[in-house]
N, CA, C and O atoms as a printed pandas DataFrame, in Angstrom:
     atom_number atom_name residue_name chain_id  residue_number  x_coord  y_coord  z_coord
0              1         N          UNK        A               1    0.837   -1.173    0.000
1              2        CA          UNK        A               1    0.000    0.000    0.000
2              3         C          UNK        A               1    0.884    1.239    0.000
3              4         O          UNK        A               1    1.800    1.020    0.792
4              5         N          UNK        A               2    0.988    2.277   -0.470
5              6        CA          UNK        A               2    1.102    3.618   -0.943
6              7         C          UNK        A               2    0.958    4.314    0.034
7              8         O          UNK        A               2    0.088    4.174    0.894
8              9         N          UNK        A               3    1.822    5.150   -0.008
9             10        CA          UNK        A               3    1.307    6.911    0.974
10            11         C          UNK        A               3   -0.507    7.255    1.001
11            12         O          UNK        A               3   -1.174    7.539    0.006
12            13         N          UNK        A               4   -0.860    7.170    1.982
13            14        CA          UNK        A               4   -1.975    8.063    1.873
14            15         C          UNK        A               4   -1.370    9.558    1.462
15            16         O          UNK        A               4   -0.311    9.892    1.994
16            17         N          UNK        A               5   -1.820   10.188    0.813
17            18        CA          UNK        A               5   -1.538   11.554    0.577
18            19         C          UNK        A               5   -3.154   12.471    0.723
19            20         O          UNK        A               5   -4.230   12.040    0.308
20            21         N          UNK        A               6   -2.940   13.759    1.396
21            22        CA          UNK        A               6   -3.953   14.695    1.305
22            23         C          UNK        A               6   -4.501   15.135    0.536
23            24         O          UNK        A               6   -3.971   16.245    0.464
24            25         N          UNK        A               7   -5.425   15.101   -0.348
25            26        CA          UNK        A               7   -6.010   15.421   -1.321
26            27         C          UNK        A               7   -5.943   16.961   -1.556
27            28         O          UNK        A               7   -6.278   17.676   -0.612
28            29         N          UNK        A               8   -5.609   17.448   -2.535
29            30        CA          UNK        A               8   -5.292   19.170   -3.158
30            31         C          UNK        A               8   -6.824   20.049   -2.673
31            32         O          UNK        A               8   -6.719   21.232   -2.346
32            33         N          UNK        A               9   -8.082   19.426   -2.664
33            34        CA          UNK        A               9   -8.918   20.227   -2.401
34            35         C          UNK        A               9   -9.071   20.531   -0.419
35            36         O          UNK        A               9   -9.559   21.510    0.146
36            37         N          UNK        A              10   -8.462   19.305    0.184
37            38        CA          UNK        A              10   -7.815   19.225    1.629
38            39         C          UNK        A              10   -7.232   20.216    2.035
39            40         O          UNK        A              10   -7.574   20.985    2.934
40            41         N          UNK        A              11   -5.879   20.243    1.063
41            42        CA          UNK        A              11   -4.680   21.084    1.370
42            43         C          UNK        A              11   -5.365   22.683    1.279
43            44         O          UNK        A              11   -5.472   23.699    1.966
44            45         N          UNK        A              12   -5.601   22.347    0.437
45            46        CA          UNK        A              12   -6.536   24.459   -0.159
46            47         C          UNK        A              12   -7.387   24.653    1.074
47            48         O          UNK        A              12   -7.238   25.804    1.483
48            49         N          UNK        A              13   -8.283   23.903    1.869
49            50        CA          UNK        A              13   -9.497   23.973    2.663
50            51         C          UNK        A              13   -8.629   24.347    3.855
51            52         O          UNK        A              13   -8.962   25.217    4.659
52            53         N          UNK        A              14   -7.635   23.731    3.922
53            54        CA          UNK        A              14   -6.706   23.703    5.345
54            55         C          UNK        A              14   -6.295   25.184    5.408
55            56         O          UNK        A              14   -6.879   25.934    6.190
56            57         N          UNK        A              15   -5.164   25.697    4.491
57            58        CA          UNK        A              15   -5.077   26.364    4.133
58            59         C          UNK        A              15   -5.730   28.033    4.443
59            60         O          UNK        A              15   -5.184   29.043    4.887
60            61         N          UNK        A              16   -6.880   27.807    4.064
61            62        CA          UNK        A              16   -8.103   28.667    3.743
62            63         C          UNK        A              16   -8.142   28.971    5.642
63            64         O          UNK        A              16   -8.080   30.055    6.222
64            65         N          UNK        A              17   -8.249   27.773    6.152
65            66        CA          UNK        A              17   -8.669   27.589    7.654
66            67         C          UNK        A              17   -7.228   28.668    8.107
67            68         O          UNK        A              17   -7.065   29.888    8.118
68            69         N          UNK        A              18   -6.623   27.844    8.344
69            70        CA          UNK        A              18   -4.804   28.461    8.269
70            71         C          UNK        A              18   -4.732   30.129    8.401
71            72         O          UNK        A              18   -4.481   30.615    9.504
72            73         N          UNK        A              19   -4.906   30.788    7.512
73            74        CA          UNK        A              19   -5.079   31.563    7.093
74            75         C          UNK        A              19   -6.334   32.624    7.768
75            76         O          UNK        A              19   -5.839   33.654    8.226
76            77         N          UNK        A              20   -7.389   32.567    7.862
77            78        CA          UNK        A              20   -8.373   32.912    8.180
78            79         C          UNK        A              20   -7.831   32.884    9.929
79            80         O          UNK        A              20   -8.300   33.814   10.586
80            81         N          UNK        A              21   -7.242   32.266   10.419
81            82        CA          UNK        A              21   -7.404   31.858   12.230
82            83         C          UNK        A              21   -6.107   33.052   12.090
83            84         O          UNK        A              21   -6.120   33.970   12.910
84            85         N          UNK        A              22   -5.200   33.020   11.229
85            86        CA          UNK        A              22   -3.971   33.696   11.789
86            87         C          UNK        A              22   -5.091   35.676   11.687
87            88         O          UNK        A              22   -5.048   36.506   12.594
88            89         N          UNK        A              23   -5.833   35.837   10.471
89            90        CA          UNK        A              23   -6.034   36.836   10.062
90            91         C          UNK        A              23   -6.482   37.203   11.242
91            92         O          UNK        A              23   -5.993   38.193   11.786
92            93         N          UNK        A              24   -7.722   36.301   11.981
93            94        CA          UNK        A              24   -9.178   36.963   12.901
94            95         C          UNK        A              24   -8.665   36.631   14.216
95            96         O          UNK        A              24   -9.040   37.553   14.941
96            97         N          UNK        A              25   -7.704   35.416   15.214
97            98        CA          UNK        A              25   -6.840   35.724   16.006
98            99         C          UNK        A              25   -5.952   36.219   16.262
99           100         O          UNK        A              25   -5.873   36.895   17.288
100          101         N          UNK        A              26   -5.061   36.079   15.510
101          102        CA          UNK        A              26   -3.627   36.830   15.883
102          103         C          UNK        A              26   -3.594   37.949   15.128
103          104         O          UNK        A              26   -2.716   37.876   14.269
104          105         N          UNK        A              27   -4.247   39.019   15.112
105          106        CA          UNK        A              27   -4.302   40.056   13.895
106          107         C          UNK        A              27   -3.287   41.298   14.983
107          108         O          UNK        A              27   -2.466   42.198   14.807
108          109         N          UNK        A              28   -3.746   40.859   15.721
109          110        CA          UNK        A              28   -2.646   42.409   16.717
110          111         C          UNK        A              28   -1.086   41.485   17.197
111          112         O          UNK        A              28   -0.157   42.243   17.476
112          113         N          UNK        A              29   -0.936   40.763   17.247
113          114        CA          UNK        A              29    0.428   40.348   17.465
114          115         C          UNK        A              29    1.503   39.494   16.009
115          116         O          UNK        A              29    1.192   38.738   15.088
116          117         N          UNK        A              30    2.401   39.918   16.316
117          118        CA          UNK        A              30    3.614   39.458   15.380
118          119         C          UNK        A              30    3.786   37.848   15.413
119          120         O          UNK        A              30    4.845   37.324   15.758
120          121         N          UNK        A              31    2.553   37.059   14.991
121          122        CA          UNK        A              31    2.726   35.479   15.061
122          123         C          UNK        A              31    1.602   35.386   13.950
123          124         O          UNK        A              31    0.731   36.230   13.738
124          125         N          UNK        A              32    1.810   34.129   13.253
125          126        CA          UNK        A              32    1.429   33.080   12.493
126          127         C          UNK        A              32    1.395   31.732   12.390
127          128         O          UNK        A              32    2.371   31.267   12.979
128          129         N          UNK        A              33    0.832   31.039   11.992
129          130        CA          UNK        A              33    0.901   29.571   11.684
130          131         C          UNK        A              33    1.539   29.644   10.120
131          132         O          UNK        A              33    1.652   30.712    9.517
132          133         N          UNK        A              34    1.985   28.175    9.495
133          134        CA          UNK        A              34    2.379   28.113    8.564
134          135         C          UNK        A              34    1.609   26.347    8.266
135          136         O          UNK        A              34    1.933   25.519    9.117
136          137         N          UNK        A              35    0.973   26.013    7.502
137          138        CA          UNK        A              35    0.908   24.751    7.080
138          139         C          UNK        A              35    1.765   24.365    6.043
139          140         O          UNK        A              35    2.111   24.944    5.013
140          141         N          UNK        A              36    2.082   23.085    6.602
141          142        CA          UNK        A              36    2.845   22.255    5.575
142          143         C          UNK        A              36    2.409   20.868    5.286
143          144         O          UNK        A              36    1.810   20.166    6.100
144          145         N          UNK        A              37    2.720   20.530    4.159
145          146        CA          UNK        A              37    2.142   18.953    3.944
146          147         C          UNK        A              37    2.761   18.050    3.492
147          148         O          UNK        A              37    3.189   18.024    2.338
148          149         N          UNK        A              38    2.902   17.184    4.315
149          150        CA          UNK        A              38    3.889   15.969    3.563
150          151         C          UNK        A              38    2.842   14.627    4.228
151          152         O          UNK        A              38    2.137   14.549    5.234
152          153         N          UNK        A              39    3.232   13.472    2.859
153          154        CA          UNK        A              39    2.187   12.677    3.348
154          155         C          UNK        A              39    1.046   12.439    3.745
155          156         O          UNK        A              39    0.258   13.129    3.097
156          157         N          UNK        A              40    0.502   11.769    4.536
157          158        CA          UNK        A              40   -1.052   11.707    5.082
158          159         C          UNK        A              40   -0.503   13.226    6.358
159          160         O          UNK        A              40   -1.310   13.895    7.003
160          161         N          UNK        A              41    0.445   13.331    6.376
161          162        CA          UNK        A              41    0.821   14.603    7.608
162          163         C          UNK        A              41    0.284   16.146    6.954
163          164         O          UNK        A              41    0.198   16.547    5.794
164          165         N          UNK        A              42   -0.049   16.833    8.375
165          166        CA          UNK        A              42   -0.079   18.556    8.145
166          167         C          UNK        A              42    0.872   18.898    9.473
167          168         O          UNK        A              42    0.642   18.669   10.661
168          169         N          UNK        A              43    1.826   19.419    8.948
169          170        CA          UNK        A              43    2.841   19.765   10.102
170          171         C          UNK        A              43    2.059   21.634   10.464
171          172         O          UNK        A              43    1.502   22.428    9.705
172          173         N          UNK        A              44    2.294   21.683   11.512
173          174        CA          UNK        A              44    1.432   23.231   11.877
174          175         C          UNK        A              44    2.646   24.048   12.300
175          176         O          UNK        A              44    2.744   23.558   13.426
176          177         N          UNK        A              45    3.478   24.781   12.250
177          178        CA          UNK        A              45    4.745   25.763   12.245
178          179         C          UNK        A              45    4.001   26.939   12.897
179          180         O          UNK        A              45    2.795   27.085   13.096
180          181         N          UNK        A              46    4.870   27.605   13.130
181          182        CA          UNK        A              46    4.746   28.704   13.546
182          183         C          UNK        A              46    5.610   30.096   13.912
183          184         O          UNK        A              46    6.320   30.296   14.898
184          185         N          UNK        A              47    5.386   30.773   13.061
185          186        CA          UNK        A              47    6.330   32.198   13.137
186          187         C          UNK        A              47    6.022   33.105   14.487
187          188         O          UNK        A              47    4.869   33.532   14.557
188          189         N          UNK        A              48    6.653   33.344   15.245
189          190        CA          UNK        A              48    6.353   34.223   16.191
190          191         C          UNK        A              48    7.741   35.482   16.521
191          192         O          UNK        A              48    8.806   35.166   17.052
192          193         N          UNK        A              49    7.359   37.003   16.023
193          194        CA          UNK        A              49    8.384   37.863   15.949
194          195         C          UNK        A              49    9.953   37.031   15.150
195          196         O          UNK        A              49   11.093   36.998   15.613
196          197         N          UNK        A              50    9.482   36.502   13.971
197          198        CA          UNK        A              50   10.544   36.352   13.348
198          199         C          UNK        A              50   11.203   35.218   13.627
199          200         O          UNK        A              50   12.249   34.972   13.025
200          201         N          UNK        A              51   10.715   34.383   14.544
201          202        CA          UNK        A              51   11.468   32.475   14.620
202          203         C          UNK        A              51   10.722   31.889   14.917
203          204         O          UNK        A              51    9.953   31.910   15.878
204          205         N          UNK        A              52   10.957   30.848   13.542
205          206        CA          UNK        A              52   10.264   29.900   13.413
206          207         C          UNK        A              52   10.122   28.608   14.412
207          208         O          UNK        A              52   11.168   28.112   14.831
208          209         N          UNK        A              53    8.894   28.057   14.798
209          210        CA          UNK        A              53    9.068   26.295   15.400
210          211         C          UNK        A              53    8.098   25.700   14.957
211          212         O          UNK        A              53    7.234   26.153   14.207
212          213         N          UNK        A              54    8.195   24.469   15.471
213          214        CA          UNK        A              54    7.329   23.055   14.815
214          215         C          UNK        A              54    6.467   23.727   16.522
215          216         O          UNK        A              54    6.807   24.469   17.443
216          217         N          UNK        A              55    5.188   22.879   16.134
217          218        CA          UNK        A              55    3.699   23.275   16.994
218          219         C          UNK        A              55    3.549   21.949   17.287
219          220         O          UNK        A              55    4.106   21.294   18.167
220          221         N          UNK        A              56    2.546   21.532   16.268
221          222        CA          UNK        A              56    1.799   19.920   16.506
222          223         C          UNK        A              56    2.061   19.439   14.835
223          224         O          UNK        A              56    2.626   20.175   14.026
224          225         N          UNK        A              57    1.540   18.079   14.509
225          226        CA          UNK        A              57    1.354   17.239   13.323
226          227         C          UNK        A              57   -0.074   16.756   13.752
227          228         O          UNK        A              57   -0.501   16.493   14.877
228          229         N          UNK        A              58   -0.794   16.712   12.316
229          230        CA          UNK        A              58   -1.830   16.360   12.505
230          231         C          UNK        A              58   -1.865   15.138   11.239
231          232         O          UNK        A              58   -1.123   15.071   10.259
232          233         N          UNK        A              59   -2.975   14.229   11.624
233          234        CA          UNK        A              59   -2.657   12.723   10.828
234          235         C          UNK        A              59   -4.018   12.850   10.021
235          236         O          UNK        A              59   -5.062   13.130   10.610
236          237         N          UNK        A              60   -3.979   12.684    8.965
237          238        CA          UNK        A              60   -5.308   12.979    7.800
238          239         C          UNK        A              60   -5.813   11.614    8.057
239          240         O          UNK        A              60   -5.159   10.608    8.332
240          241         N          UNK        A              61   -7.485   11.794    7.877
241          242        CA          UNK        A              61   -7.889   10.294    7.936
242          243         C          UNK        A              61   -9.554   10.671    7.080
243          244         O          UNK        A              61  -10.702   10.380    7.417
244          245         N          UNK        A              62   -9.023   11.415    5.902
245          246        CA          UNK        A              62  -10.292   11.383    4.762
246          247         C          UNK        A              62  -11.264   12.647    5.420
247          248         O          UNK        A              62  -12.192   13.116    4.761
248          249         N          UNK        A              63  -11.020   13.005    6.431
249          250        CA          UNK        A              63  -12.391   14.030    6.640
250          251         C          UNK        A              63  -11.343   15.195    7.439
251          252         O          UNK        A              63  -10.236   14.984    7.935
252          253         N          UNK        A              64  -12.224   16.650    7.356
253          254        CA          UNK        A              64  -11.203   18.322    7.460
254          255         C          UNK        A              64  -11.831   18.227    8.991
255          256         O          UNK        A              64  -11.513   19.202    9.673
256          257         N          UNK        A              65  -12.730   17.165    9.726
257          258        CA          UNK        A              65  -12.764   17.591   11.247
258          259         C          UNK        A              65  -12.385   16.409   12.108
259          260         O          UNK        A              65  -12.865   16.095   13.197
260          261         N          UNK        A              66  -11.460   15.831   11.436
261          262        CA          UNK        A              66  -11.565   13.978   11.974
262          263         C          UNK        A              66   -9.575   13.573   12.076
263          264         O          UNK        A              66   -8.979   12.504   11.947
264          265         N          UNK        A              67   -9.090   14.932   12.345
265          266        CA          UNK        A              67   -7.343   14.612   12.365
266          267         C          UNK        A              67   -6.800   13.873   13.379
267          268         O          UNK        A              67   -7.444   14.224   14.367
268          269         N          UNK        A              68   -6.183   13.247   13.640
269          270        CA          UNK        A              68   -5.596   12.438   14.596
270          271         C          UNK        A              68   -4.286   14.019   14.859
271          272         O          UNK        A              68   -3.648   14.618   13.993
272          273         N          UNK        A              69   -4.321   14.273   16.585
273          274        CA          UNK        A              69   -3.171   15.578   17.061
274          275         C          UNK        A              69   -2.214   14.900   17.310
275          276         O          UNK        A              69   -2.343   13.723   17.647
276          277         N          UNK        A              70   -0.896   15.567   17.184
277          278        CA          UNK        A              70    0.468   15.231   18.037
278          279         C          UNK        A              70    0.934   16.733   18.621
279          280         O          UNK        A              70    1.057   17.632   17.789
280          281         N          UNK        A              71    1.201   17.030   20.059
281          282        CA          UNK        A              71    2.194   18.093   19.869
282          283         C          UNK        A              71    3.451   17.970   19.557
283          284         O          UNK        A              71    3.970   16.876   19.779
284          285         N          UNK        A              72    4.034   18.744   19.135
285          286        CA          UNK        A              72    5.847   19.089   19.556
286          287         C          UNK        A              72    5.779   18.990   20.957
287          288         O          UNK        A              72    5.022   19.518   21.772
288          289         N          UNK        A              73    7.080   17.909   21.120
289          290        CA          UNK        A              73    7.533   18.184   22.669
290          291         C          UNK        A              73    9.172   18.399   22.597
291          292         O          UNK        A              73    9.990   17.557   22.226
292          293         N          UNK        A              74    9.472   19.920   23.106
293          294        CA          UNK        A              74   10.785   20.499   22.610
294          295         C          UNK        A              74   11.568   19.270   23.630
295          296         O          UNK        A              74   12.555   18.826   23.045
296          297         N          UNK        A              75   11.399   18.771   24.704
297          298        CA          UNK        A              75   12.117   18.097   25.656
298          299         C          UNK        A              75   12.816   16.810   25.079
299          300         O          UNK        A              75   13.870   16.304   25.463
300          301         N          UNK        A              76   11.779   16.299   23.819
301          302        CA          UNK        A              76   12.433   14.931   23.006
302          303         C          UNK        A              76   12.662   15.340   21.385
303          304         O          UNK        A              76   13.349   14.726   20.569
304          305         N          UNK        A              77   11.850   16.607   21.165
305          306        CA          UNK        A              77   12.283   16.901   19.776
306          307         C          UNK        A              77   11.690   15.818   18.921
307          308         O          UNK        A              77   12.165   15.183   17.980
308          309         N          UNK        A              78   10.192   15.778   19.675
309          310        CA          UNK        A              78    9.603   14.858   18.434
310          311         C          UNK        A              78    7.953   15.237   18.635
311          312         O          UNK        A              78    7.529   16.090   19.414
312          313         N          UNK        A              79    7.160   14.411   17.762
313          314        CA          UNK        A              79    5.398   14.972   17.967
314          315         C          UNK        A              79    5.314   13.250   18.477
315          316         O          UNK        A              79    5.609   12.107   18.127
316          317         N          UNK        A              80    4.509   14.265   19.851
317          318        CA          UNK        A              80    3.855   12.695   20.684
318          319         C          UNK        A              80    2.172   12.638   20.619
319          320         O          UNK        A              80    1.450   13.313   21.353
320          321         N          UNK        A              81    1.671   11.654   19.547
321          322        CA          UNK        A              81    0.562   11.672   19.565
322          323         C          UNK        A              81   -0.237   11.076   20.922
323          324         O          UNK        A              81   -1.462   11.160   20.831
324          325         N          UNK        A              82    0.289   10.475   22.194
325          326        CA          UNK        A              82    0.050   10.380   22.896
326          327         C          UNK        A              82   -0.053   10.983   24.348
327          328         O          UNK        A              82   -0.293   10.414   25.413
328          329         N          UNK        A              83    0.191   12.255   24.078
329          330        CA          UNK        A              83    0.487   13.327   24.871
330          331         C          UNK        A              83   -1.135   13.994   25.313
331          332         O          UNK        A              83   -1.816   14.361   24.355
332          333         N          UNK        A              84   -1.616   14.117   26.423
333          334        CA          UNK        A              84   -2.871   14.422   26.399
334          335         C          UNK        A              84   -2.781   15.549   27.830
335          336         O          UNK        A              84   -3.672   16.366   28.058
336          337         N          UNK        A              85   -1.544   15.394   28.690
337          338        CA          UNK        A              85   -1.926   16.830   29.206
338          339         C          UNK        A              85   -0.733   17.849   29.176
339          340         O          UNK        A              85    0.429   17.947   29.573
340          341         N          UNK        A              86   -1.325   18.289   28.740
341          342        CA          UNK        A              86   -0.264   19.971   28.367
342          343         C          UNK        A              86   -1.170   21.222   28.710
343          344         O          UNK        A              86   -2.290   20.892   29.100
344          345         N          UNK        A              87   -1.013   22.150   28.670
345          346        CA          UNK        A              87   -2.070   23.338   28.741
346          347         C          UNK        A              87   -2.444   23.361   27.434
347          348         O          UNK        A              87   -1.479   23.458   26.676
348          349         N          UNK        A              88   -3.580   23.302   26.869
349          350        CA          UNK        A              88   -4.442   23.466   25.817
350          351         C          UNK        A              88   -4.994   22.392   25.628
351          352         O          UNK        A              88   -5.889   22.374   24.783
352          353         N          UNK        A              89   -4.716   21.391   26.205
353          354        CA          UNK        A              89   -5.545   20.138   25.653
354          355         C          UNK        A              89   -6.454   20.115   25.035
355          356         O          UNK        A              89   -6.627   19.888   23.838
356          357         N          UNK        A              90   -7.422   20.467   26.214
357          358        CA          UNK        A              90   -9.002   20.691   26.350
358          359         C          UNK        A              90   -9.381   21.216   24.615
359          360         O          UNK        A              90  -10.380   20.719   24.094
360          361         N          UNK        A              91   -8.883   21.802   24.145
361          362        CA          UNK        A              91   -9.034   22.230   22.338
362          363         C          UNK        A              91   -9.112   21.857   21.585
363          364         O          UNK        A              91   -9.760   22.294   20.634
364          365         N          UNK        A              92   -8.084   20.206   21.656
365          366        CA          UNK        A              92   -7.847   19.261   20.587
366          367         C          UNK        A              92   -9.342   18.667   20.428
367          368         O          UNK        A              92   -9.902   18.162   21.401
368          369         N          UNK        A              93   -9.830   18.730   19.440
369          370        CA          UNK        A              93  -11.304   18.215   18.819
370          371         C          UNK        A              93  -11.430   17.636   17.520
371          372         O          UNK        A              93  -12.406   17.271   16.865
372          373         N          UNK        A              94   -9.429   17.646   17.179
373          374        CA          UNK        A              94   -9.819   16.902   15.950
374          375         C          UNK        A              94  -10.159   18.140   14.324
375          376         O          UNK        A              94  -10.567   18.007   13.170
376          377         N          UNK        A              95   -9.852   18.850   14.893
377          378        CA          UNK        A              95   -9.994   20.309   13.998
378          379         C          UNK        A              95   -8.544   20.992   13.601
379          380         O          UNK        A              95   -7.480   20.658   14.123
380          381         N          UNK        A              96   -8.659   21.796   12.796
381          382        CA          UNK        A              96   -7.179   22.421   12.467
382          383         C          UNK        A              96   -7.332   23.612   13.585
383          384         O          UNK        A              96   -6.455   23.875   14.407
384          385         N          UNK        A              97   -8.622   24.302   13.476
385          386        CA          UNK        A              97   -8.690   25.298   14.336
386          387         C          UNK        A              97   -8.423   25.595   16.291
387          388         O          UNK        A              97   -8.190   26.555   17.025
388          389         N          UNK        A              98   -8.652   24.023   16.436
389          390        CA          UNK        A              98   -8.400   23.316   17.627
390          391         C          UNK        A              98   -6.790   23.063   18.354
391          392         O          UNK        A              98   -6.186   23.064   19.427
392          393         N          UNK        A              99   -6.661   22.885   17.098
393          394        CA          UNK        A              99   -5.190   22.156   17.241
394          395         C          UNK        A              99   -4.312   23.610   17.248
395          396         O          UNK        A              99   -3.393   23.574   18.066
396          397         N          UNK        A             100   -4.404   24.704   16.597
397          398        CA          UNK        A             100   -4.192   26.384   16.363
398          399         C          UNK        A             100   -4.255   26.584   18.024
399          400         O          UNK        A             100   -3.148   26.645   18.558
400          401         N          UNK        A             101   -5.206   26.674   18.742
401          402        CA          UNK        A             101   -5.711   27.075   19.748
402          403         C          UNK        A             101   -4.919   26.509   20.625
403          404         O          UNK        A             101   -4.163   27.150   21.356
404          405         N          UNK        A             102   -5.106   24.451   20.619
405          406        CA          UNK        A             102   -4.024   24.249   21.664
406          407         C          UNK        A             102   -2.490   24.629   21.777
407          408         O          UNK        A             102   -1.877   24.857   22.820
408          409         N          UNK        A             103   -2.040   24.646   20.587
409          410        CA          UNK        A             103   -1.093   25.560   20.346
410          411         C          UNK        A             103   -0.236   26.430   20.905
411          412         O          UNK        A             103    0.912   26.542   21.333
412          413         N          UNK        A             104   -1.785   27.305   20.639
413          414        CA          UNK        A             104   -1.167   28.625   21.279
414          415         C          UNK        A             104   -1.324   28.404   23.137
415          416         O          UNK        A             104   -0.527   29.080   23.787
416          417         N          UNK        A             105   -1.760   28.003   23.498
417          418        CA          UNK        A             105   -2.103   27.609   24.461
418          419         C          UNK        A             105   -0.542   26.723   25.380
419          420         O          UNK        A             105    0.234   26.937   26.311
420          421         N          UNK        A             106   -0.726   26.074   24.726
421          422        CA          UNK        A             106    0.810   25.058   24.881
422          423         C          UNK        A             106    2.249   25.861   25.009
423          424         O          UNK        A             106    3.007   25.608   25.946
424          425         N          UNK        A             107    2.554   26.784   24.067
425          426        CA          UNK        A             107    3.582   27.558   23.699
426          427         C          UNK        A             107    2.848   28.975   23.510
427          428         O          UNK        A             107    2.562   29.361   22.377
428          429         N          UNK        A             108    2.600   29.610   24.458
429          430        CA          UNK        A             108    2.395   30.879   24.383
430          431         C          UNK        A             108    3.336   32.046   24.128
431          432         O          UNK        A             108    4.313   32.134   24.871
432          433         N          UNK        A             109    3.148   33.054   23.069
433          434        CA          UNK        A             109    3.741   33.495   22.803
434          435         C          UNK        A             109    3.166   35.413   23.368
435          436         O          UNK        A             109    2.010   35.809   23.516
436          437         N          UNK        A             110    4.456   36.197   23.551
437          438        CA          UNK        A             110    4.229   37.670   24.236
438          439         C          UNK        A             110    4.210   38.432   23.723
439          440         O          UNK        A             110    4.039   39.530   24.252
């Protein structure tokens, strides 16, 4: 069996999401998200005043509200999809917008 890969109308929708959360949340501070896509993966980045880090990975499974979360954990330098308490948890729903939120939540930025 083959890569699952994200389908182009996925990637654009994500995207769209992406985009829209950085515009209508973070519109007064110097931070962003960045999506990236490799594989069945959406890696979630993030610019804050000019340096970049890895956030969470999210695992595609055919539907835009149905992602399997991982955060970044800077302590092992890897995404632990089994990681369930951090500050933001409570957010993860399986959403891009969720996963944005725990995020910021997780790694707060000033």
């Amino acid at each position: 069996m083959g890569k699952k890969l994200i389908p182009d109308e996925i990637r654009e929708k994500v995207s769209v999401i992406v985009e829209e959360f950085n515009r209508q949340e973070l519109k007064s501070i110097d931070v962003r998200y960045i999506a990236k896509f490799q594989g069945r993966f959406l890696y979630l980045d993030r610019i804050a005043y000019g340096n970049k880090g890895p956030v969470s990975r999210m695992e595609y499974f055919r539907e835009t509200d149905k992602w399997k979360f991982a955060i970044f954990k800077w302590s092992t330098e890897t995404y632990d999809p089994g990681e369930r308490m951090f500050p933001g948890s409570e957010f993860v729903d399986g959403t891009v917008e969720g996963a944005m939120r725990a995020g910021m939540s997780a790694y707060p930025v000033q």
